[in-house]
C-alpha positions as CSV (number, residue, x, y, z in Angstrom):
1,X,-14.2,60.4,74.9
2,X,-11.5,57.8,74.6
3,X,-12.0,53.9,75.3
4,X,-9.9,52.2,77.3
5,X,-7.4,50.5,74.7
6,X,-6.8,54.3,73.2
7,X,-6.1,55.4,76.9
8,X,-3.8,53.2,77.5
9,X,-2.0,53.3,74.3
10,X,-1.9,57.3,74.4
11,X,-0.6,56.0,78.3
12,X,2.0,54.1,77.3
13,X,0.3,51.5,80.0
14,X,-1.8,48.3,79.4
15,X,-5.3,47.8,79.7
16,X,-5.3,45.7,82.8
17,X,-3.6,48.5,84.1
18,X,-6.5,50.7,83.7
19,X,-8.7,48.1,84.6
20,X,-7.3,47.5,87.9
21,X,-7.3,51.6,88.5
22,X,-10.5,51.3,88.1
23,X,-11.3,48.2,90.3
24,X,-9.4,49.8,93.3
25,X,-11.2,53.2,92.5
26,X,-8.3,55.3,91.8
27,X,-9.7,56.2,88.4
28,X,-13.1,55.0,87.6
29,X,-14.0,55.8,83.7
30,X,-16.9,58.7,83.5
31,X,-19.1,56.8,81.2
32,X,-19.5,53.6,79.7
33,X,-20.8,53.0,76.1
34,X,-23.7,51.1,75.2
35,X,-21.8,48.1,74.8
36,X,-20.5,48.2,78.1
37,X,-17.2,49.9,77.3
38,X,-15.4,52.2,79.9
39,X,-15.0,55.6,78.5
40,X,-12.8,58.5,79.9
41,X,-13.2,62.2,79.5
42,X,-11.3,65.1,79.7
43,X,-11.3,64.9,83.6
44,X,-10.5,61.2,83.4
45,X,-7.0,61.7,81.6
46,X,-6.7,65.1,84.0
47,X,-6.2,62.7,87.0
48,X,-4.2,59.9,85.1
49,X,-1.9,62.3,84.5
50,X,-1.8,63.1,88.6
51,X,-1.5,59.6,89.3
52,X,1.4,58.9,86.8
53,X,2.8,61.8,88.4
54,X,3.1,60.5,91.8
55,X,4.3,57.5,90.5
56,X,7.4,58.5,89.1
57,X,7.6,60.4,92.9
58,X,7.7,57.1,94.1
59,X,3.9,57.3,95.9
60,X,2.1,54.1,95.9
61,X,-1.0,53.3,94.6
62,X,-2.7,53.4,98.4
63,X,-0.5,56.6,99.1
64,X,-1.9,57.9,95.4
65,X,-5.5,57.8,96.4
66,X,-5.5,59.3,99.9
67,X,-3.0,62.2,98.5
68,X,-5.5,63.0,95.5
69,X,-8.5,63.0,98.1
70,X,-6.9,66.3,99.7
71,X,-8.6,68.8,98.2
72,X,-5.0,70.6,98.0
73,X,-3.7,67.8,95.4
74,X,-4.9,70.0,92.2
75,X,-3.8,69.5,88.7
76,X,-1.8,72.7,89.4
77,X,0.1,71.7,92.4
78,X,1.5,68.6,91.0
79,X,2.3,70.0,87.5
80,X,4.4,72.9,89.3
81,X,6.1,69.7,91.0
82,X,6.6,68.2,88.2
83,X,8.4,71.6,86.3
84,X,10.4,71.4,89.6
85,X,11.8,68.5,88.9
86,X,12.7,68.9,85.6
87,X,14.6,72.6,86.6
88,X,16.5,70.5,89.3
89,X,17.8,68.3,86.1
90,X,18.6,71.3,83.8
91,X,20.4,73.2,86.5
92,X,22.3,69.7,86.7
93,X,23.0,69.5,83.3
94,X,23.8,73.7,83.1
95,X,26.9,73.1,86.0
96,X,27.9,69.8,84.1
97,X,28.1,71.8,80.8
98,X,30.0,74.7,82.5
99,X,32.2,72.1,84.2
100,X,33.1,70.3,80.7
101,X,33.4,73.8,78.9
102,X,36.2,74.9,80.8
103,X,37.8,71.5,80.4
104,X,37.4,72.1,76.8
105,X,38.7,75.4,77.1
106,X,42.3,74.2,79.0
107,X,42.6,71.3,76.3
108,X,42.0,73.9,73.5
109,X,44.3,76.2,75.0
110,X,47.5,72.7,75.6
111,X,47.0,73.0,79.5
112,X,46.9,69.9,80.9
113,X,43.8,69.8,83.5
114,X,43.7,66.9,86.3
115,X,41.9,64.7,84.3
116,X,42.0,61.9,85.7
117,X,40.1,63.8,88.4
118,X,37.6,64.7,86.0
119,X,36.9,61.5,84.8
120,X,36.3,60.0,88.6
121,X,33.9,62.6,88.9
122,X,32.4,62.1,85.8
123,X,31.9,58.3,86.2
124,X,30.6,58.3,89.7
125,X,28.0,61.1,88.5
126,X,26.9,58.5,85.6
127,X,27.2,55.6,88.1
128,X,24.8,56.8,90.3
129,X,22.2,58.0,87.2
130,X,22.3,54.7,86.1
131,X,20.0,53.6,89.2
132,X,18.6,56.5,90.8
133,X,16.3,59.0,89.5
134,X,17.5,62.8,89.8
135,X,14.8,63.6,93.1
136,X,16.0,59.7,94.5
137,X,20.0,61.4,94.5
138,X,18.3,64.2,96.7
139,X,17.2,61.9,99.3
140,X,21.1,60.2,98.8
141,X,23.5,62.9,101.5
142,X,26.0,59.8,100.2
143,X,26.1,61.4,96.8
144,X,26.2,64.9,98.0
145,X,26.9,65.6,101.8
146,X,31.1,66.0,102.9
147,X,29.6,65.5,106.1
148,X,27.5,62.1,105.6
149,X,30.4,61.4,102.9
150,X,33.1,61.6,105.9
151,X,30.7,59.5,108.2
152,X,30.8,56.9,105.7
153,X,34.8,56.9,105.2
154,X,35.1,56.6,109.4
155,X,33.0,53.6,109.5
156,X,34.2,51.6,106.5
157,X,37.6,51.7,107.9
158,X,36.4,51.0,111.4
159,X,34.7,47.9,109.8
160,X,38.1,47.4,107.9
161,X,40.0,47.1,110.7
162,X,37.3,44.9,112.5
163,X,38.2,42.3,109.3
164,X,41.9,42.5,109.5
165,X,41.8,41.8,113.6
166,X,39.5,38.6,112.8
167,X,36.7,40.1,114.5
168,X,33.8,37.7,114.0
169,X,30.7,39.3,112.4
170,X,28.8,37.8,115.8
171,X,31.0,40.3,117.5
172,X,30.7,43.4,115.4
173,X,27.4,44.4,116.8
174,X,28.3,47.8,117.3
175,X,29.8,48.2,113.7
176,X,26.7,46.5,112.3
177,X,24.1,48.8,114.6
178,X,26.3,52.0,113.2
179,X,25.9,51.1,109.6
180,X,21.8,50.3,109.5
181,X,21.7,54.1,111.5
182,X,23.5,55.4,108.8
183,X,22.2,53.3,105.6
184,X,18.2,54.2,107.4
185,X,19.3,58.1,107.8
186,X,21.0,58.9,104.4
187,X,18.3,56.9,102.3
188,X,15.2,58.4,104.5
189,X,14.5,54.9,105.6
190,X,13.7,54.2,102.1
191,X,13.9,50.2,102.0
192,X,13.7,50.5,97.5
193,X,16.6,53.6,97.4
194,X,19.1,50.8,100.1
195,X,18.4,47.6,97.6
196,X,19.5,49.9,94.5
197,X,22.3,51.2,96.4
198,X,23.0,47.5,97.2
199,X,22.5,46.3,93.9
200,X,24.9,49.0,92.6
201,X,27.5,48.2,95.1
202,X,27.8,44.6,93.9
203,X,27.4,45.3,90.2
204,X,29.9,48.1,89.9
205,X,34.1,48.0,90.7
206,X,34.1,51.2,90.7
207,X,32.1,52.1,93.1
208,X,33.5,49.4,95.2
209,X,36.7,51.4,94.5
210,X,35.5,54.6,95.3
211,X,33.8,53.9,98.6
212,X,36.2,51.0,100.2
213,X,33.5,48.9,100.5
214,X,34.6,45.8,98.5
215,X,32.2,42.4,98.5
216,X,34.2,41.0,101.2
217,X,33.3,43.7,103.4
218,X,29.9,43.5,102.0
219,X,29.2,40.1,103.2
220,X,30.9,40.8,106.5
221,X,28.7,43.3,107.1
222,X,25.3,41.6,106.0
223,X,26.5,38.9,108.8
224,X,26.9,41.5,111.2
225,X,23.5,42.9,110.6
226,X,22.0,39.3,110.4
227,X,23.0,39.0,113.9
228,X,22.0,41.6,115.1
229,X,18.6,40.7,113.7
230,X,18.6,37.3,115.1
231,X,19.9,38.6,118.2
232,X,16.1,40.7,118.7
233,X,14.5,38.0,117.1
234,X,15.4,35.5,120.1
235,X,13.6,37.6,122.7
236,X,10.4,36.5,120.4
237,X,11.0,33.0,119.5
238,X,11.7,29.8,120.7
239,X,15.2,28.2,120.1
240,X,14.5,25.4,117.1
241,X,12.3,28.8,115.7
242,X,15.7,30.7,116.1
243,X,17.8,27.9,114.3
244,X,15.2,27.7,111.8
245,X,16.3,31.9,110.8
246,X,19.8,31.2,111.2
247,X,20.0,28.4,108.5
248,X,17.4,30.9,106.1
249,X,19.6,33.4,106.6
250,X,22.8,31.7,105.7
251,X,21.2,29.9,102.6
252,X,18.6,31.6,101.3
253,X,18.5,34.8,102.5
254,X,20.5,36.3,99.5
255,X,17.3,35.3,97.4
256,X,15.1,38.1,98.9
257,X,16.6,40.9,97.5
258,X,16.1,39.2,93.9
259,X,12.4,38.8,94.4
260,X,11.7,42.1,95.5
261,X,12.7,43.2,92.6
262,X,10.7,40.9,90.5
263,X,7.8,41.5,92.2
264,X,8.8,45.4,92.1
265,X,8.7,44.7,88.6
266,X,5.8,42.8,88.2
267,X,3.4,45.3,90.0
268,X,5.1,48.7,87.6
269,X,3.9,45.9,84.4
270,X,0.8,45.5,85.4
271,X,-0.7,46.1,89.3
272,X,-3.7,43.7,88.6
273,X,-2.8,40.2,91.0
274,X,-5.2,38.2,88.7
275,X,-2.7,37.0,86.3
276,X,0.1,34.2,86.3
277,X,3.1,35.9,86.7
278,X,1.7,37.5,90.0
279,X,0.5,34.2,91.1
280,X,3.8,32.1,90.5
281,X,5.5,35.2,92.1
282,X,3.6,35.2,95.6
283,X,4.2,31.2,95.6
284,X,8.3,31.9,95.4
285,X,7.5,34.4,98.3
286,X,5.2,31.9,100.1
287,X,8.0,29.6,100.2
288,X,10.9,31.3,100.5
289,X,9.1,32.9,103.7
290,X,7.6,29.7,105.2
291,X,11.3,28.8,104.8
292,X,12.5,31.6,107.1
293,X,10.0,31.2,109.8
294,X,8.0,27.7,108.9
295,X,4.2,27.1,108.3
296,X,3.1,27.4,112.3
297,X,0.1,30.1,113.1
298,X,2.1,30.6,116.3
299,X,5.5,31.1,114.7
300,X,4.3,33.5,112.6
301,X,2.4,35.7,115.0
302,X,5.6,35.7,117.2
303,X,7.8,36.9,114.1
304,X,5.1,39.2,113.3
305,X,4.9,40.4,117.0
306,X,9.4,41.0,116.6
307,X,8.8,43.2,113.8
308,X,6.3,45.2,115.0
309,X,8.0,45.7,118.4
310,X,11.6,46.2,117.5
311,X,12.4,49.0,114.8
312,X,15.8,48.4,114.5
313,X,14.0,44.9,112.6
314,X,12.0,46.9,110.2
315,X,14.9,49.3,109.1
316,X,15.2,47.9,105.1
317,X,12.3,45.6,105.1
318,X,12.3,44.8,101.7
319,X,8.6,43.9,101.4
320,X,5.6,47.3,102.4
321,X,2.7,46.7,103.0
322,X,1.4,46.9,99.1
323,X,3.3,44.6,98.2
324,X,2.4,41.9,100.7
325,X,-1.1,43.0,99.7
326,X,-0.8,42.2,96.4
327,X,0.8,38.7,96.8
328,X,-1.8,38.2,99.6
329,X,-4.6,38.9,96.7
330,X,-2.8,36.7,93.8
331,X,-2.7,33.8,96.1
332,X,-6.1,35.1,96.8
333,X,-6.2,35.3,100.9
């Protein structure tokens, strides 16, 4: 039997990793020595291995414990998943090698191929592998659909031609409606897969080349959609509440994406809330969400009353339900 350090070393994870596995009963050791030790046997490292699994499928840990209660989640199941996964990415690399052996072969030869064609390709393919995992690209039509592709073109030069007539952003609500259908749609309403794409929009020229959508359209658009948002919200709260969103929106609202991701982070590092980073993490989201909607019982139940009732408000909600429960526990509500 192993202890818990050599599990976790074997892992590649921590020990308060395991630990909190344990405390949440997704994997509860088999034994314990006489010292008080957990120990894990052959069955124990049988369902890590499922776990990890599902991980890297982007499950989380709540989704991870009702999936492995079904008595269809064997060891054998998810292994075949995992071997098709991996013959999705060598039948990737197999038509990349063909496609870069027959530009070998019309170099060898003095023909001169479109190259410049080939190197577009080539960096877009590599652009999107640097953020997304080869089964996230499935879920991305974007990166693989003419059809969702052509969408795409239509609506960033509608919202192109919306910028060069001086359309206010107030007054793009049509525009702004169009691209959360689309965004929810082609990322299968996956709020983590639209802040990559996000994050990879801003970071990367080239893809602000590629797709037309350049950081000035970027922020017209996030205006658009804040609108819209607001425009819901009002049917909810009062008018100093309403003014209270608008100013969050236009100061701090670019600060939400950033501490997704740290907390995103924090929780793949270690998912245990009884430590100081996750403590100093849910007081940055304490504040920076009492700043959107203030400190009143009532305010909050009307927001929370909004985003319940209005699923246009919940398409890319940055924060699920585990991780709310995790900064809720590390504040220790």
């Amino acid at each position: 039997m192993l202890k818990v350090g050599e599990l976790a070393q074997k892992a590649g994870l921590t020990v308060r990793t395991l630990h909190h596995y344990d405390s949440i009963g997704l994997l509860r050791p088999s034994a314990r020595s006489d010292a008080g030790y957990r120990l894990y046997d052959h069955q124990d490292v049988v369902r890590l291995h499922q776990i990890q699994a599902l991980r890297r499928f982007g499950m989380a840990l709540t989704e991870i414990g009702a999936f492995l209660a079904n008595p269809e989640a064997s060891p054998l199941s998810i292994v075949g998943q995992q071997i098709a996964a991996l013959d999705r990415q060598i039948e990737e690399a197999g038509r990349m090698r063909a496609q870069l052996q027959r530009l070998h072969g019309q170099l060898s030869t003095g023909e001169e191929p479109e190259l410049a064609a080939w190197l577009t390709t080539l960096e877009q393919m590599t652009m999107y592998e640097k953020y997304f995992s080869k089964e996230e690209l499935d879920q991305l039509p974007l990166y693989q659909n003419p059809e969702a592709e052509y969408e795409w073109k239509l609506l960033v030069m509608q919202v192109r031609q919306a910028m060069e007539a001086d359309v206010a952003p107030r007054d793009a609500h049509q525009l702004a409606l169009k691209w959360m259908e689309l965004l929810d749609r082609d990322t299968g309403g996956n709020a983590d897969l639209m802040r990559r794409l996000d994050r990879m929009h801003v970071a990367e020229p080239s893809v602000q080349k590629g797709t037309g959508i350049s950081l000035d359209m970027r922020t017209y658009v996030v205006c658009a959609i804040n609108e819209v948002k607001l425009g819901l919200y009002a049917k909810y709260l009062l008018p100093d509440e309403l003014a209270q969103m608008r100013r969050h929106f236009e100061t701090r609202g670019q600060e939400w994406p950033g501490l997704v991701e740290q907390i995103k982070t924090q929780m793949r590092a270690d998912p245990s809330p009884n430590n100081p980073a996750a403590r100093a993490l849910s007081a940055k989201w304490m504040a920076l969400f009492h700043d959107m909607v203030g400190s009143r019982p009532e305010t909050i139940q009307r927001f929370r009353t909004a985003t319940e009732s209005e699923p246009i408000l919940r398409i890319g909600r940055a924060m699920n339900d585990e991780m709310i429960a995790f900064l809720r526990a590390a504040d220790g509500r």
